[in-house]
N, C-alpha and C positions, 0 to 999 in steps of 0.2 A: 119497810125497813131501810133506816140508810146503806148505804153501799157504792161502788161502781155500779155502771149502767149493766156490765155484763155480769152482776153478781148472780149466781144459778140462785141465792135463796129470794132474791126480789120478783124471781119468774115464776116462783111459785103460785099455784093459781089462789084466789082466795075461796074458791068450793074447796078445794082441795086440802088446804089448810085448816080454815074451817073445820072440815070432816076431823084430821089429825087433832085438832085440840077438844072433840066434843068425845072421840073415840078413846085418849089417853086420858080426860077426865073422867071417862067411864070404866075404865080398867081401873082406875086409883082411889074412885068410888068403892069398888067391890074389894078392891083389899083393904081399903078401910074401916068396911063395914063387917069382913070377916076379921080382923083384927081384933076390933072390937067386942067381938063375940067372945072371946079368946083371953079379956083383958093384953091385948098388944097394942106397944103403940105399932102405927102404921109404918110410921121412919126403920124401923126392924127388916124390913121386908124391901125389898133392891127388883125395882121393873124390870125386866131383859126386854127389849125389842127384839125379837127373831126376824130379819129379814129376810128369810133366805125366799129367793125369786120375788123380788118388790123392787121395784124403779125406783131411780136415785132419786127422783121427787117424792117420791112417797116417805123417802127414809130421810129424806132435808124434812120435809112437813113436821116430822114427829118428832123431830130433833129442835125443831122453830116451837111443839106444843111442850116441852121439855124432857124430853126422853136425852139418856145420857148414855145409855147402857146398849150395847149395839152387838146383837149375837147374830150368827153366820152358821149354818149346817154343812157348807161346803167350801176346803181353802180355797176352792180358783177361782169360786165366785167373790171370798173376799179380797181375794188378789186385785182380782178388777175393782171392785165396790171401796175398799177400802180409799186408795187411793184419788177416786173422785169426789168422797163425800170430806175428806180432811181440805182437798183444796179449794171446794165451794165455800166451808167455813172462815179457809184461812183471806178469803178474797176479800169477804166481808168484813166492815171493822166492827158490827154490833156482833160477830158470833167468832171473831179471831180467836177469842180467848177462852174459847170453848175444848175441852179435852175432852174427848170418847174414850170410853173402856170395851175395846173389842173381847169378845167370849166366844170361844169355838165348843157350840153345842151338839155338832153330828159328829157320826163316826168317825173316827179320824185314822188311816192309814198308815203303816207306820212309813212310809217311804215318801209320807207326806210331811212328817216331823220338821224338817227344814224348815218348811213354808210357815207351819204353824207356828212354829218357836219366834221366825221374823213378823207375823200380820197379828199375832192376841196375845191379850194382856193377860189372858188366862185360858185353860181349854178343862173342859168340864165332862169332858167323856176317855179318864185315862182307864182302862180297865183292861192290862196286864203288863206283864215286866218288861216285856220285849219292848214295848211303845216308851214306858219311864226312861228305859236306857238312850233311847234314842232324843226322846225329847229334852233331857238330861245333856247329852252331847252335845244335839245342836242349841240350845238355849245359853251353854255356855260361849259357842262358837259363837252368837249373839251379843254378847257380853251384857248380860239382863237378866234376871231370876224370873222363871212362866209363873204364875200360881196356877195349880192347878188342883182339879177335883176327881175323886173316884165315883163312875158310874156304878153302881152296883145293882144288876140283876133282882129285880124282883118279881116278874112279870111271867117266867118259863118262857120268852119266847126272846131265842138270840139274835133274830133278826137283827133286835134294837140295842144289842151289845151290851157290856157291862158283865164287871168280875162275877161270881157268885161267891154268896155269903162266906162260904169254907175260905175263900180266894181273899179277903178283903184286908186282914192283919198283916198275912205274907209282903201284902203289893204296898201297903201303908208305910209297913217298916223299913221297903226299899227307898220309898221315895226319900223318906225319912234323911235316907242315909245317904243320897244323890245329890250335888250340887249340882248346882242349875233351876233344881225347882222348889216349890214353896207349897207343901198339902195344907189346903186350907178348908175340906171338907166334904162330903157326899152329893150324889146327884142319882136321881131315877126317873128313870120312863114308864107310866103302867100299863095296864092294858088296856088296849083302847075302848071304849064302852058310851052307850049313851048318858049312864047313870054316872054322875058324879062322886057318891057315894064309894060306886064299886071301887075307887082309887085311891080310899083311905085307909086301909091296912097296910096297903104299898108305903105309905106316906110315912104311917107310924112305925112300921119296921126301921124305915131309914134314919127315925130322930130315933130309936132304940140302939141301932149298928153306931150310931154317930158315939153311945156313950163306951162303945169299945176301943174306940180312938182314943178316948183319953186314959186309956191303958196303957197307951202308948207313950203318950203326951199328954199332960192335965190342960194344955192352953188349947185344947183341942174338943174338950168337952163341951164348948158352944159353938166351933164351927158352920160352915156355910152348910145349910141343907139346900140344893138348887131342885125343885120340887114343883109341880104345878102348872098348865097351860092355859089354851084360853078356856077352854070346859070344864074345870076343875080346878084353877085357884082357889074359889073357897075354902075348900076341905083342905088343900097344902096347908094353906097359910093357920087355920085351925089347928092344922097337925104340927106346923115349927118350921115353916118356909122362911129360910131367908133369902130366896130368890127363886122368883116366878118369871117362866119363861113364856113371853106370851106373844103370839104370831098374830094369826087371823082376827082377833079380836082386837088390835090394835092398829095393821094396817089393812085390813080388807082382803079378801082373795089373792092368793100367792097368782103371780103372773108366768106363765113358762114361756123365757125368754126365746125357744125355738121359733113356738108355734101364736106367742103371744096372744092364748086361750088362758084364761083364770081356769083355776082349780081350785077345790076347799080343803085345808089342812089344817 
């Protein structure tokens, strides 16, 4: 790639790379092939990169095989991440003109709202009032509109947060009526399971709930379904994924920065 000598994306290694464009043409393969299935086109359907605990080379890699979309489970990790992967780009003249769409796809605190509203272009896990209000505030203090999506429970298990179904009109109709943000449509986690399968009722209840929104709003009845990971994009994208969140299968075992031991997630 041309660049400066110290450009972080010329250091990248060529295994390394490599890997990122043999791995992202392997993910874009499988949503194409379930698209298909589907009569979808494939362009429908929006890749998230999940990097949450992945080396900045790893997230330049897949950013170099074309990934665009750059999701984060935790703000302090993109606190740090964000800021070094915008300056590696911006050093380089073949990728300056490159723009990311940060997405905050973990739980998100509400005393964390500040942080989110300043580092993503979107956060996809709102699910209750107290967090809208607050993201609502600071997004304005920002002076930016968030887009953001409602997590909605379908799994019984709160670990992985998100409204429940009763909960979904209530929180729709605030944001609704909040400036600062912009509902742009549903997002779930299912349960975790070997079988792919088990994760499509989840999938289809959520493009069901989606057409309660346009109860609300008619420009709301094809909103964003954010739906699917690396074990189960097929069946989302069969079910009406317009954005598949996918980690592991696209960079390799998440790294834990402590103890810098791979883990599988």
């Amino acid at each position: 790639m041309p660049g400066s000598a110290t450009s972080e994306l010329q250091k990248i290694s060529p295994t390394l790379l490599e890997e990122a464009r043999r791995r992202t043409a392997e993910v874009k393969e499988r949503i194409a092939e379930s698209a298909a299935r589907v009569d979808r086109a494939p362009e429908e359907i929006t890749l998230v990169g999940v990097a949450k605990r992945q080396p900045t080379e790893r997230i330049l890699a897949a950013i170099a095989a074309g990934l665009r979309v750059i999701g984060q489970s935790y703000v302090q990790e993109a606190r740090e991440v964000r800021p070094k992967i915008e300056s590696a780009l911006a050093r380089d003249p073949s990728t300056s003109q490159i723009r990311l769409d940060w997405r905050m796809v973990g739980r998100l605190q509400r005393n964390k709202a500040g942080l989110a509203a300043r580092l993503f272009d979107a956060v996809e896990t709102l699910d209750r009032p107290e967090l809208a209000t607050s993201l609502s505030r600071r997004a304005q203090v920002e002076g930016h509109t968030l887009d953001v999506l409602i997590q909605v429970s379908l799994c019984g298990e709160p670990q992985k947060g998100g409204c429940e179904e009763d909960a979904l009109l209530p929180l729709a109709r605030q944001i609704l009526e909040l400036d600062g943000l912009r509902l742009r449509g549903l997002m779930t986690i299912p349960s975790a399971s070997p079988d792919p399968e088990s994760a499509r009722p989840a999938f289809r209840r959520l493009r069901e709930l989606r057409q309660r929104l346009a109860d609300l709003d008619p420009a709301l009845a094809h909103s964003e379904l954010s739906m699917g990971m690396s074990g189960d994009l097929e069946i989302a994208v069969e079910e009406g994924a317009t954005l598949v969140r996918v980690g592991t299968a696209l960079f390799g075992e998440r790294i834990d920065p402590a103890s810098k031991r791979s883990s599988r997630g």
